[in-house]
N, C-alpha and C positions, 0 to 999 in steps of 0.2 A: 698207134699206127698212123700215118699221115697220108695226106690224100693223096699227093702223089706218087707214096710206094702203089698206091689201088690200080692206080692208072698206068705207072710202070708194069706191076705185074700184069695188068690186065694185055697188054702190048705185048710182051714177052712171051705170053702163053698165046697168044694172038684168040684171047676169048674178047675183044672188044665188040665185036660184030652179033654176040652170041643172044639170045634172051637173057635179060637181066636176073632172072626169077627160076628157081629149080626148088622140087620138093625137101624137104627134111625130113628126120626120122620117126615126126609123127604126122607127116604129109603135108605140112603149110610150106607155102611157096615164101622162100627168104630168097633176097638180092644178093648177088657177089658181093658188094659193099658189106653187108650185116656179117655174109660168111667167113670171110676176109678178117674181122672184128673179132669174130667168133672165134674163131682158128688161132689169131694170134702169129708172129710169125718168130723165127728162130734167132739166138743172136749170133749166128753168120750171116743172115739175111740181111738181121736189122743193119750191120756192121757195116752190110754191101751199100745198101740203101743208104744210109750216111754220110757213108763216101765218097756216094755221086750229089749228093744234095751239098754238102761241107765244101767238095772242088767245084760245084758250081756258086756256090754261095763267094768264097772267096780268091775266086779268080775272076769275076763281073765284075768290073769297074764301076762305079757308083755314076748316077746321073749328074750329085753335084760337081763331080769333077769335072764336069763340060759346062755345065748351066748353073749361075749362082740361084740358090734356094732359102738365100735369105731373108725371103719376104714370103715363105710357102713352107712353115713349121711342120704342119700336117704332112706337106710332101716328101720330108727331108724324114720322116718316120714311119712311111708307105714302102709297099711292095713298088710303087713306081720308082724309088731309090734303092731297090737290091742289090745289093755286092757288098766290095773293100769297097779303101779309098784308094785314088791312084798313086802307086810307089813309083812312079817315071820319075821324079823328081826328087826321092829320100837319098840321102849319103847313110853311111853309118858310121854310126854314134851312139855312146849314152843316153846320150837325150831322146834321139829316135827311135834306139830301142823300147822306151818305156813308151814313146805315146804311141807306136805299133801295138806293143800288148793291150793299150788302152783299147785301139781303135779295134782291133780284131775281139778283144771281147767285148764291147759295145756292136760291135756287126752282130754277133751272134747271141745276142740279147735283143738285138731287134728284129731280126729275122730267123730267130732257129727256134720257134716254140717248144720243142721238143723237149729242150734243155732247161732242169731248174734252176734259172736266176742265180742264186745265191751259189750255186755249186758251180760257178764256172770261174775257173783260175785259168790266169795264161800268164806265163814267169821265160823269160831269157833262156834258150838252155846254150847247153857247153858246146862249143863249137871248137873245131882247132885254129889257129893262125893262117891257113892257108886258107878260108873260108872268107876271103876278103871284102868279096862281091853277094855273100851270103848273112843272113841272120836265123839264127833256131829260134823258133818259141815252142815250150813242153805245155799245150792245155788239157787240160781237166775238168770233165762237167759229169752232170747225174742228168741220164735221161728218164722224162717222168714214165712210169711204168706200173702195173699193177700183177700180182700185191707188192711189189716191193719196186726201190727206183735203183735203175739199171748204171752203174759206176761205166764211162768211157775215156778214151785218152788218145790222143795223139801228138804228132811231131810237124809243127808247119815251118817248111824250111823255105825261106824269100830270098829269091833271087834277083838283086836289085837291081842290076845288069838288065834286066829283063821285063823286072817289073811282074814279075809273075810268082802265084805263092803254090807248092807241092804240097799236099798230106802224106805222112810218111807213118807208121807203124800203127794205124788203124785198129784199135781193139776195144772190144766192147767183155767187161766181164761175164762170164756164162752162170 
């Protein structure tokens, strides 16, 4: 569970105001955070919450797109460079398709801890002819989970017209 599903839920149910601390059911006082842990949360939850974490992750435009970061290694693999990179500038093509897939699974190897490493594919998908101003990619990852690591998938469909990327068929295995 990630800290800011804690903080999102905590908003939502509008308990941020509330005492941190509430008895259990052999009277010790645990925190939201611990009960939250405890509890676990469901995979349409989890699905939700990845959602909005995945469309904000890859629709921020990265810092070095504005500012070169060539001399600031550390920075260029910080939470101070979260996002893409910026697609203002991509035609499509061969070539850009593959170093899109490269770049979008490298974003999410740097910023989406959630996800294991090794289990993330991102491959071209099928698109039709009329999709001019468009490219698919089909990704695939394992979210790490206990006792067992939770299979996910979706559809990022880029709009380069626009320069903006959709998540499309969001599903988390149950």
């Amino acid at each position: 569970m990630s800290l800011t599903h804690v903080f999102r839920a905590a908003a939502e149910e509008r308990t941020a105001r509330r005492p941190m601390s509430r008895p259990d059911a052999d009277g010790r006082q645990i925190g939201a955070l611990t009960q939250h842990r405890r509890e676990g949360i469901s995979a349409e939850e989890l699905r939700r919450h990845l959602g909005v974490d995945l469309n904000c992750l890859m629709n921020t435009v990265r810092l070095d797109a504005a500012v070169p970061l060539d001399d600031a290694p550390w920075v260029q693999k910080s939470v101070v460079n979260f996002g893409f990179r910026d697609l203002s500038s991509v035609s499509r093509s061969r070539h850009n398709e593959v170093l899109i897939a490269q770049a979008i699974r490298q974003t999410l190897l740097d910023h989406e801890p959630r996800l294991i490493p090794e289990s993330i594919e991102v491959a071209p998908g099928a698109g039709d002819d009329s999709m001019v101003q468009r490219l698919i990619f089909d990704i695939q990852a394992e979210i790490r989970g206990y006792p067992a690591d939770i299979p996910l998938g979706f559809t990022a469909e880029i709009d380069l017209g626009a320069g903006k990327m959709k998540m499309k068929g969001l599903w988390v295995q149950k």
